[in-house]
GUBA-276271 format. One record per residue (C-alpha): residue number from 0; residue in one letter; chain; x, y, z. Coordinates in nm, 4 decimals. Example, Ala and Ser with C-alpha at 12.3 -4.5 7.8 and 13.67 -1.06 7.14 Angstrom:
<site seq="0" type="A" mol="A" east="1.2300" north="-0.4500" up="0.7800"/>
<site seq="1" type="S" mol="A" east="1.3670" north="-0.1060" up="0.7140"/>
***
This chain:
<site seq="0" type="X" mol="A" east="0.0000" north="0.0000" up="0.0000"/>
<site seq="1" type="X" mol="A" east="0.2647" north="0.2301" up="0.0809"/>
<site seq="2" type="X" mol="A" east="0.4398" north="0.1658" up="-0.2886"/>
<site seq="3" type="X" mol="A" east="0.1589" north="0.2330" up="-0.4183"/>
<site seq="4" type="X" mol="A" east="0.0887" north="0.5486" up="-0.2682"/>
<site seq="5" type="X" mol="A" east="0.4374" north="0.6592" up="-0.3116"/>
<site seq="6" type="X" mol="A" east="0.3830" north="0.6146" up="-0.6740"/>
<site seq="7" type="X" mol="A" east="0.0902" north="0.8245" up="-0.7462"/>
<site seq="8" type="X" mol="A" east="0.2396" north="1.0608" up="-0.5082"/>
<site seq="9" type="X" mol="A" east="0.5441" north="1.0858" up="-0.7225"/>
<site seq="10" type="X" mol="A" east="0.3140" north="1.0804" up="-1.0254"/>
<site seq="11" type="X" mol="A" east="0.1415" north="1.4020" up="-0.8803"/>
<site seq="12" type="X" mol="A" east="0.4619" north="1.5440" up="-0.8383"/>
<site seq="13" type="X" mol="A" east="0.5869" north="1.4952" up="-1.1825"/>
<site seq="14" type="X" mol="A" east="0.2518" north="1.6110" up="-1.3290"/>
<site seq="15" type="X" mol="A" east="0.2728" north="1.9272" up="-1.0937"/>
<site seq="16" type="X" mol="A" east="0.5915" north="2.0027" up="-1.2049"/>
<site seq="17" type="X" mol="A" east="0.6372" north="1.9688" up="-1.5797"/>
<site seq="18" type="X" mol="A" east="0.2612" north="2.1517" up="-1.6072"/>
<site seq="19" type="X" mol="A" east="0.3579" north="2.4120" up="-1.3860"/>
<site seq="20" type="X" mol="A" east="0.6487" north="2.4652" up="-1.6494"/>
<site seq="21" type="X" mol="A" east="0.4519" north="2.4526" up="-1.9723"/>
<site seq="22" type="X" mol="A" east="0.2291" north="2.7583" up="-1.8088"/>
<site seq="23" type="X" mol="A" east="0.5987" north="2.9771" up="-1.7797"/>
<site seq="24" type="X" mol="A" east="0.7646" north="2.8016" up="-2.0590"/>
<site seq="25" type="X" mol="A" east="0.6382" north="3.1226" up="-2.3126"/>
<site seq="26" type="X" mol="A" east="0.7042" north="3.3841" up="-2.0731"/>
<site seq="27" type="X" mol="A" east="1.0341" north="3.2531" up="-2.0589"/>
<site seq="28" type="X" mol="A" east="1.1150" north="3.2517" up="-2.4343"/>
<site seq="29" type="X" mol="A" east="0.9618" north="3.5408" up="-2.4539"/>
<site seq="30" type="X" mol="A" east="1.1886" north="3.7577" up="-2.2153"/>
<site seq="31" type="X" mol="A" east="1.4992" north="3.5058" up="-2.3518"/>
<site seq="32" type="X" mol="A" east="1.4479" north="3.7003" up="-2.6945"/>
<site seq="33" type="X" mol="A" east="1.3659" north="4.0209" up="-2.6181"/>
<site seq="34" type="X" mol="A" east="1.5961" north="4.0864" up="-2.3319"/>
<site seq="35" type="X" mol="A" east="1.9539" north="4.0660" up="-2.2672"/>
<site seq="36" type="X" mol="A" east="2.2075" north="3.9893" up="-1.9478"/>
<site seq="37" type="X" mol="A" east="2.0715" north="4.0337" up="-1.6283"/>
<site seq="38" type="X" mol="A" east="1.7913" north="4.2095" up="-1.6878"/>
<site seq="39" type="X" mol="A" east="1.6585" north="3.8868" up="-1.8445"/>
<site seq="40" type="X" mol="A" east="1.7703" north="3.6658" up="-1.5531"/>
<site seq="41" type="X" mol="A" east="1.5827" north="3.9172" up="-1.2953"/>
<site seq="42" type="X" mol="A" east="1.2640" north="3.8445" up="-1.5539"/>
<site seq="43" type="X" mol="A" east="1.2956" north="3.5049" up="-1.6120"/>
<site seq="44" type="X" mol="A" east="1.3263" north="3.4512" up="-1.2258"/>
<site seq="45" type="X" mol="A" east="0.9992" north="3.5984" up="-1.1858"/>
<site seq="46" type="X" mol="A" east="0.8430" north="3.3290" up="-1.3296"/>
<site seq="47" type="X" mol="A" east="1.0645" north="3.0729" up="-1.2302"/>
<site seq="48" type="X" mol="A" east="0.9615" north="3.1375" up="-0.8877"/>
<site seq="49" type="X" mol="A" east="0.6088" north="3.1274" up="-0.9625"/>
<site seq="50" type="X" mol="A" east="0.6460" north="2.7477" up="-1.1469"/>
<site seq="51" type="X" mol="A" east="0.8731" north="2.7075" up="-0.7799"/>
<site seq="52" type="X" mol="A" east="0.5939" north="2.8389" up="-0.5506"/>
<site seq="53" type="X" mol="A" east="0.2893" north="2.6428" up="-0.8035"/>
<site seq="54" type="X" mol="A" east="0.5224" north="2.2831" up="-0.7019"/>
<site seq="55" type="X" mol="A" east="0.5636" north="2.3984" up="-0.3474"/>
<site seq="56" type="X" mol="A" east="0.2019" north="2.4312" up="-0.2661"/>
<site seq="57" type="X" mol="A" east="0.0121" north="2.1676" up="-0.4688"/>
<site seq="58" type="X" mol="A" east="0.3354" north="1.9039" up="-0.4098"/>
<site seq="59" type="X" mol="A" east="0.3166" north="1.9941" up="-0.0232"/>
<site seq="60" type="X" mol="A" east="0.7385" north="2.0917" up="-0.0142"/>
<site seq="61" type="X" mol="A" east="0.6776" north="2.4593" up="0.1333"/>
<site seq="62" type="X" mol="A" east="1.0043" north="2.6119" up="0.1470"/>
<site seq="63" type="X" mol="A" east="1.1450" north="2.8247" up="0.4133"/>
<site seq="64" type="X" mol="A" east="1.4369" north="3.0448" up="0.4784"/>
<site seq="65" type="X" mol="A" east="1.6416" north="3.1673" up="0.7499"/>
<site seq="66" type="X" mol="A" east="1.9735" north="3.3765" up="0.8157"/>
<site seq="67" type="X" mol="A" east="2.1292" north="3.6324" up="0.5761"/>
<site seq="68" type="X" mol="A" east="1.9893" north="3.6249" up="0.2729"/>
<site seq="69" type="X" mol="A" east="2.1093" north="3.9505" up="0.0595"/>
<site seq="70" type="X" mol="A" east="2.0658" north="4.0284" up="-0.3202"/>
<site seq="71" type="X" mol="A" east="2.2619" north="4.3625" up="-0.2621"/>
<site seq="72" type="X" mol="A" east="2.4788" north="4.2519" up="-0.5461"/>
<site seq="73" type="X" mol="A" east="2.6534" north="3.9707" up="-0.7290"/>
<site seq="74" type="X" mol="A" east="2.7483" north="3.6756" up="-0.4567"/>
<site seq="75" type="X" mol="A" east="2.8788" north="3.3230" up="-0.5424"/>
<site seq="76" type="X" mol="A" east="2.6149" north="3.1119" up="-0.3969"/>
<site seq="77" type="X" mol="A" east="2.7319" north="2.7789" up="-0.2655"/>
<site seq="78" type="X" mol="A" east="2.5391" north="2.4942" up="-0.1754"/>
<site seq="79" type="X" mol="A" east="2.4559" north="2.1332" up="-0.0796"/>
<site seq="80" type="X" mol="A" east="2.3403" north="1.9043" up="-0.2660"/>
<site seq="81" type="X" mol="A" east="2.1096" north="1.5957" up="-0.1796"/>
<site seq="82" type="X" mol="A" east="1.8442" north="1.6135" up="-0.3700"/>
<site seq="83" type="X" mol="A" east="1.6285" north="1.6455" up="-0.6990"/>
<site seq="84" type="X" mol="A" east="1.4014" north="1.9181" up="-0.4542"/>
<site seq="85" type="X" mol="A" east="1.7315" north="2.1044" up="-0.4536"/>
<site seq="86" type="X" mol="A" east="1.6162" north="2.3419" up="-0.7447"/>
<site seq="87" type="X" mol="A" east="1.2871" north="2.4152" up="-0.6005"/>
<site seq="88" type="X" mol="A" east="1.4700" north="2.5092" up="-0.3207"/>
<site seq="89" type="X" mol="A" east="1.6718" north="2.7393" up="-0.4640"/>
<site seq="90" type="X" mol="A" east="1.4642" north="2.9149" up="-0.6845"/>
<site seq="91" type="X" mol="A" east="1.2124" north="2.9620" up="-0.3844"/>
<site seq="92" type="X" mol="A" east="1.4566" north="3.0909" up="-0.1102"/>
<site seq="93" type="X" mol="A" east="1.7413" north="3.2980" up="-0.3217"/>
<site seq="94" type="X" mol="A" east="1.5981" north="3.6311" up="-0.3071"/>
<site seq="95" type="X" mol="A" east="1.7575" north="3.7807" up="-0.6410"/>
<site seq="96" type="X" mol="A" east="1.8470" north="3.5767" up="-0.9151"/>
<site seq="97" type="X" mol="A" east="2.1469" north="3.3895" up="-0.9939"/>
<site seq="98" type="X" mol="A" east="2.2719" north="3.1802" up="-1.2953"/>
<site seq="99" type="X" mol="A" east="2.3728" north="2.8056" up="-1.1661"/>
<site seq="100" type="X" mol="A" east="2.6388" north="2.5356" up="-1.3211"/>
<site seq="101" type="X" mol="A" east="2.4464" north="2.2974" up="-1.4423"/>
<site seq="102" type="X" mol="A" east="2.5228" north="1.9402" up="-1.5942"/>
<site seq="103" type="X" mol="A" east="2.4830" north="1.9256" up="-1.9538"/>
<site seq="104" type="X" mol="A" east="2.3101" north="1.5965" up="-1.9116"/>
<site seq="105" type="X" mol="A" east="1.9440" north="1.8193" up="-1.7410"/>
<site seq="106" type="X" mol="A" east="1.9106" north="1.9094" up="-2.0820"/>
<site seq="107" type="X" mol="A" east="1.7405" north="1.6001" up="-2.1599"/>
<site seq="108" type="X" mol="A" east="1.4613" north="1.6136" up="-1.9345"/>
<site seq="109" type="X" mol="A" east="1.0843" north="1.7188" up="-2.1768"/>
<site seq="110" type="X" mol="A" east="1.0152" north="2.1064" up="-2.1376"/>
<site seq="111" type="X" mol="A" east="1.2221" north="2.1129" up="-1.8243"/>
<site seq="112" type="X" mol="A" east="1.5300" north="2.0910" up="-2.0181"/>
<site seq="113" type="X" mol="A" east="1.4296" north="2.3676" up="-2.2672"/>
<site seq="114" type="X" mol="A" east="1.4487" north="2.6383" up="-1.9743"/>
<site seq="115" type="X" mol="A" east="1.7931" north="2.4789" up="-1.8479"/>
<site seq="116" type="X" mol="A" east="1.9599" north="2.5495" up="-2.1590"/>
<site seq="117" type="X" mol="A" east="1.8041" north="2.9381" up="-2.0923"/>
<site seq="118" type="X" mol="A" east="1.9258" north="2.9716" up="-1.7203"/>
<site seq="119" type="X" mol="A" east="2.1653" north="2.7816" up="-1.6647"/>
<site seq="120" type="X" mol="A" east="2.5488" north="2.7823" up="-1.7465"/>
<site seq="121" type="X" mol="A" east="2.6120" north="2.4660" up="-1.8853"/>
<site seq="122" type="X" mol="A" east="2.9044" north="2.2134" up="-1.7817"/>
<site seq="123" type="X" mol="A" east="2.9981" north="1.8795" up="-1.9104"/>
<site seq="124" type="X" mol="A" east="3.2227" north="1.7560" up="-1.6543"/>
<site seq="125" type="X" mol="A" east="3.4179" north="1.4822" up="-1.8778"/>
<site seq="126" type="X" mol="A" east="3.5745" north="1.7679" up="-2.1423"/>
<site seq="127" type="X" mol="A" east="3.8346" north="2.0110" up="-2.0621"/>
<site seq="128" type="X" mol="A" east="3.7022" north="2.2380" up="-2.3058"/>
<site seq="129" type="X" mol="A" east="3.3313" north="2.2716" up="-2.1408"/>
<site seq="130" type="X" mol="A" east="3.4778" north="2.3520" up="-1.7833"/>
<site seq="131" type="X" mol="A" east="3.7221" north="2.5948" up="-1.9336"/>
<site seq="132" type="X" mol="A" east="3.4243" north="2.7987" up="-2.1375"/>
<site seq="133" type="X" mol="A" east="3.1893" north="2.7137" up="-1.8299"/>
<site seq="134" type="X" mol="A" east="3.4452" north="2.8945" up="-1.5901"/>
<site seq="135" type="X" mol="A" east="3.4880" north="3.1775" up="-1.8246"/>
<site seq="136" type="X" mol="A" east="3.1052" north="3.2034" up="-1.9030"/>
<site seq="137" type="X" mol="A" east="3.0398" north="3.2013" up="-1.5235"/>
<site seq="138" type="X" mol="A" east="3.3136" north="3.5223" up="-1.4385"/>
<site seq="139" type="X" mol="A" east="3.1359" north="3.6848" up="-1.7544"/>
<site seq="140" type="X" mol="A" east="2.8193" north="3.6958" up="-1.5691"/>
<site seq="141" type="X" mol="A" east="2.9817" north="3.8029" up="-1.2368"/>
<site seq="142" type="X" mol="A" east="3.1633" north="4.0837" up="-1.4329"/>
<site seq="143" type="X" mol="A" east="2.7595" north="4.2152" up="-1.4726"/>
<site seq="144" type="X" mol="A" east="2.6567" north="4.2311" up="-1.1465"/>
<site seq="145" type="X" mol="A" east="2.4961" north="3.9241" up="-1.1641"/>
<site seq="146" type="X" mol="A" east="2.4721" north="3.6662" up="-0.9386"/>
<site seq="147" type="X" mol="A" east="2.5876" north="3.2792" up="-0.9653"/>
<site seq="148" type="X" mol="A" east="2.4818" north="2.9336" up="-0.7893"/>
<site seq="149" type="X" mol="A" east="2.7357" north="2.6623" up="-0.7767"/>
<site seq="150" type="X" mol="A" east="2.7048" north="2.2962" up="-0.5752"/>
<site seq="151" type="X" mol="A" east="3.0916" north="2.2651" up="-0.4780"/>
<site seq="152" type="X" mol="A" east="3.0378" north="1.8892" up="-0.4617"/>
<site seq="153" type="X" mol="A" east="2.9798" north="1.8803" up="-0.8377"/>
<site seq="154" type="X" mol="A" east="2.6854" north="1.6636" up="-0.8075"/>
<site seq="155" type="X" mol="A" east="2.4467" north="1.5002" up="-0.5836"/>
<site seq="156" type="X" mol="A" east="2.5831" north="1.3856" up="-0.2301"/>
<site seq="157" type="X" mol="A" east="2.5851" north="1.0003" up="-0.2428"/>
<site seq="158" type="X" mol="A" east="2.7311" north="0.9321" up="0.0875"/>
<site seq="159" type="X" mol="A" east="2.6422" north="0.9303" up="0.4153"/>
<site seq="160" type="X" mol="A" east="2.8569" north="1.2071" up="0.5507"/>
<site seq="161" type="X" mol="A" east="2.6893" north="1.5684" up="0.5350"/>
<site seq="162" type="X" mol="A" east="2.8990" north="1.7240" up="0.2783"/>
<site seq="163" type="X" mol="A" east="3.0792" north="1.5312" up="-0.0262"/>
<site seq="164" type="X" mol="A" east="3.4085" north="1.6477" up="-0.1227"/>
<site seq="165" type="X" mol="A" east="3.4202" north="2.0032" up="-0.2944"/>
<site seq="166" type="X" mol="A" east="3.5643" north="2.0645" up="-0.5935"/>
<site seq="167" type="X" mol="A" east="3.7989" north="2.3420" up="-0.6377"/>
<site seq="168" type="X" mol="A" east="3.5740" north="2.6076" up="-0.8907"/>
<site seq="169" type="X" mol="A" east="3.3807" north="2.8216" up="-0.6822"/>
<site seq="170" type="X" mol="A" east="3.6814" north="2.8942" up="-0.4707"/>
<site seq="171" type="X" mol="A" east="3.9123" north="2.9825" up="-0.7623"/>
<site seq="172" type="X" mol="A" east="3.6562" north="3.1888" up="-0.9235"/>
<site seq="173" type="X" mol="A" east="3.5533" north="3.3850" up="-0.6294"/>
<site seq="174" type="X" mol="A" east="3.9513" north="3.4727" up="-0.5590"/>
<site seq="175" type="X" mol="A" east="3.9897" north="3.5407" up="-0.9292"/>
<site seq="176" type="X" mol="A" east="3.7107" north="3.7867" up="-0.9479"/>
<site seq="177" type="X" mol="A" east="3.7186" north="3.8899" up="-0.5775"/>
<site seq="178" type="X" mol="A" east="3.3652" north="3.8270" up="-0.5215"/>
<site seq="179" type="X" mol="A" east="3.2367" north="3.7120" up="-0.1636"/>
<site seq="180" type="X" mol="A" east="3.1108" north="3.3892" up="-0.1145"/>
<site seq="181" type="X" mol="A" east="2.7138" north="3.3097" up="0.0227"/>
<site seq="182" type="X" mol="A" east="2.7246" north="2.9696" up="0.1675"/>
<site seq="183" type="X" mol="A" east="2.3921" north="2.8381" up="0.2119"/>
<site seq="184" type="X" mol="A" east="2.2579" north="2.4921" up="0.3152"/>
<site seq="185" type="X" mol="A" east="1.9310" north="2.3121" up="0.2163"/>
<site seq="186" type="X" mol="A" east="1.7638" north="2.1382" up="0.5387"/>
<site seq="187" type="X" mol="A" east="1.5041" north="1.7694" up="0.5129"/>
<site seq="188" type="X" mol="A" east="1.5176" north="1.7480" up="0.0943"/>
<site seq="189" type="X" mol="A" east="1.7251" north="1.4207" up="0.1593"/>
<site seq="190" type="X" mol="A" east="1.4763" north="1.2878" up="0.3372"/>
<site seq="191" type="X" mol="A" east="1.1861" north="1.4030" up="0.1643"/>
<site seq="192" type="X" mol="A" east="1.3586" north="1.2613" up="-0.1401"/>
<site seq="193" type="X" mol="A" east="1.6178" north="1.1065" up="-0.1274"/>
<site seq="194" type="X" mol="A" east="1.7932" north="1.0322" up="-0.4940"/>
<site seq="195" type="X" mol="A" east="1.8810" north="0.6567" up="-0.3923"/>
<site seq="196" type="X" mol="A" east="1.5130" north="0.6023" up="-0.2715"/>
<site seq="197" type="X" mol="A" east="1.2524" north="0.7898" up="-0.4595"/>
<site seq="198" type="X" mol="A" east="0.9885" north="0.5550" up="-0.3501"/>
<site seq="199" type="X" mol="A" east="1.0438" north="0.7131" up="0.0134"/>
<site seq="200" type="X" mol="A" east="0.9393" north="1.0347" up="-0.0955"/>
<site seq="201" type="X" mol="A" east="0.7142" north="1.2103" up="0.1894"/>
<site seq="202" type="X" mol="A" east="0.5890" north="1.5642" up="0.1948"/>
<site seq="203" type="X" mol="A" east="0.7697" north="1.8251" up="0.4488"/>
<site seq="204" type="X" mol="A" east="0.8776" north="2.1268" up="0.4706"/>
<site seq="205" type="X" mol="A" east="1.2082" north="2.2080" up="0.3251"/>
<site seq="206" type="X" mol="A" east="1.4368" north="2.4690" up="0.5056"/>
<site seq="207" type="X" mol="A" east="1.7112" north="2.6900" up="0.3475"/>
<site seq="208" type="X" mol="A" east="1.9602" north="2.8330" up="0.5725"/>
<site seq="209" type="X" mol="A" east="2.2303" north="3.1371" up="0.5054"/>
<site seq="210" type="X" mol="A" east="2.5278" north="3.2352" up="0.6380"/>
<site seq="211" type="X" mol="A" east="2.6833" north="3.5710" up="0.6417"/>
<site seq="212" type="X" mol="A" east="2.8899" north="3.5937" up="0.2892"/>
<site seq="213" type="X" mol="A" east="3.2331" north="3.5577" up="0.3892"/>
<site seq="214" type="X" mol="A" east="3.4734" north="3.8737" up="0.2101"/>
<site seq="215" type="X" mol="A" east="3.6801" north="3.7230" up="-0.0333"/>
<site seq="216" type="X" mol="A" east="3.8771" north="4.0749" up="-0.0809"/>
<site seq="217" type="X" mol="A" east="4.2937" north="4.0444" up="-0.1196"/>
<site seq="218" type="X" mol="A" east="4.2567" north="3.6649" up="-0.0815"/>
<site seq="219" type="X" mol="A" east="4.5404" north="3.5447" up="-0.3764"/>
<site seq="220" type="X" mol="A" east="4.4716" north="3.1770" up="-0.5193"/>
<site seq="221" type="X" mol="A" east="4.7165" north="3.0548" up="-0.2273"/>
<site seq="222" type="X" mol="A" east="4.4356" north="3.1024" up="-0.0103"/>
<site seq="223" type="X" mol="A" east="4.2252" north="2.8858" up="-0.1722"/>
<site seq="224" type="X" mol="A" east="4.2289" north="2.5760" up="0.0142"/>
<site seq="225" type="X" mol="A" east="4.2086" north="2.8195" up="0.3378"/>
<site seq="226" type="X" mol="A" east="3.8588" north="2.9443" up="0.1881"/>
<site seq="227" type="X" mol="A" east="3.7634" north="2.6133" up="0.1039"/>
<site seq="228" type="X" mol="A" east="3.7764" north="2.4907" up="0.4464"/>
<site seq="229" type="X" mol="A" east="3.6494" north="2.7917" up="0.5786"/>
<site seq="230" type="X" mol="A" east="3.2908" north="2.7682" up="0.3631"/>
<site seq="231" type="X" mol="A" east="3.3010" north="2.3763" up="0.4280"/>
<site seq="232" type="X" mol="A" east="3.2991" north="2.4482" up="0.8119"/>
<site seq="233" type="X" mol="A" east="3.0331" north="2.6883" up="0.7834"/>
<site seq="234" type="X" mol="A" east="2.8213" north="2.4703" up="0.6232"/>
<site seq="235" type="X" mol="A" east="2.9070" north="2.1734" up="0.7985"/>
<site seq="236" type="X" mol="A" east="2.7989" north="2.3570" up="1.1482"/>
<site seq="237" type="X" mol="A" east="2.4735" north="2.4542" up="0.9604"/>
<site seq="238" type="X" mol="A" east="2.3464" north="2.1564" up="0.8887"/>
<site seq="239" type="X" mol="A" east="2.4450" north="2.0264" up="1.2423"/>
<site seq="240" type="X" mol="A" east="2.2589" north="2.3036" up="1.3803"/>
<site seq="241" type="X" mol="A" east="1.9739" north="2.2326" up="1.1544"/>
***
């Protein structure tokens, strides 16, 4: 009984979410052609919060925030990652908007992947090339005052620890552009579901946590592994405080 009802529940869910994204799909377009930079993100993410807030409510994953959440100007936004509620998550609790790395592999997905390609700063891990013009891409945006979303553990968190391993990018661009760092943490989405287990999934209320951006001013990249550790301890404490 409980398969069952985990698999119309996840049914629901996938109804919810890819209808939700036909009904912004042509505003989205729309703004893609007519605007440019970050004036389009700020527009797209108007409606990208609305197909976020549509899932929340009829999926039952409300999504709260806490701590200091500031779209003042461009941050690096760095995150966990458990989760396939992660982007819900994001888009509902970043208060500006940002342009994420993304795998190149999303792209796939039917009508979801069509407003990847438009947000998102694409990445395919396995070619030198792609991370090169991903990095480069991703400094472009900062130079505009826009903001950017990175998951230092370059993919979904497969362990049982709290935080995977991070990968070296975010640092290296934040000291190479001087732009402070926003680490953030996203609370329950594990558990409400969890990659490995998608028959568990459960509804709940999904909590997004800030910290105070941390100044990544004068750092040089011989500080990277110094700012690494610092964001992974900040993070680490967050989700032990819950």
């Amino acid at each position: 009984m409980r398969k069952i009802a985990a698999i119309l529940y996840l049914s629901w869910g996938f109804l919810v979410f890819i209808t939700a994204m036909i009904l912004v799909f042509p505003f989205i377009v729309l703004l893609s052609v007519l605007l440019k930079g970050k004036k389009a993100q700020d527009s797209i993410f108007f409606f990208l919060k609305i197909w976020a807030a549509i899932f929340s409510v009829l999926c039952f994953f409300p999504v709260r925030s806490r701590g200091i959440n500031k779209a003042d100007k461009a941050y690096i936004y760095v995150c966990n990652h458990n989760s396939y509620l992660d982007a819900i998550a994001v888009v509902s609790a970043i208060k500006g908007s940002f342009k994420p790395l993304g795998k190149i592999e999303m792209v796939k997905i039917p009508i979801f992947g069509l407003i990847y390609k438009k947000v998102v700063v694409l990445i395919d891990r396995k070619s030198k090339e792609s991370r090169a013009r991903s990095v480069e891409e991703l400094k472009a945006d900062l130079a505009k005052g826009q903001s950017i979303l990175i998951f230092p553990e370059g993919t979904m968190n497969r362990s049982d620890e709290a935080l995977a391993d991070f990968y070296d990018g975010a640092f290296r661009i934040a000291i190479e552009t001087q732009t402070d760092i926003a680490p953030m943490v996203i609370l329950n989405a594990r558990k409400l579901l969890p990659r490995s287990n998608p028959l568990a999934i459960q509804p709940g209320l999904i909590t997004c946590v800030f910290a105070e951006p941390l100044k990544v001013a004068g750092m040089v990249p011989e500080d990277l592994e110094q700012l690494k550790s610092r964001v992974r301890e900040t993070m680490e404490k967050m989700i032990s405080n819950g």
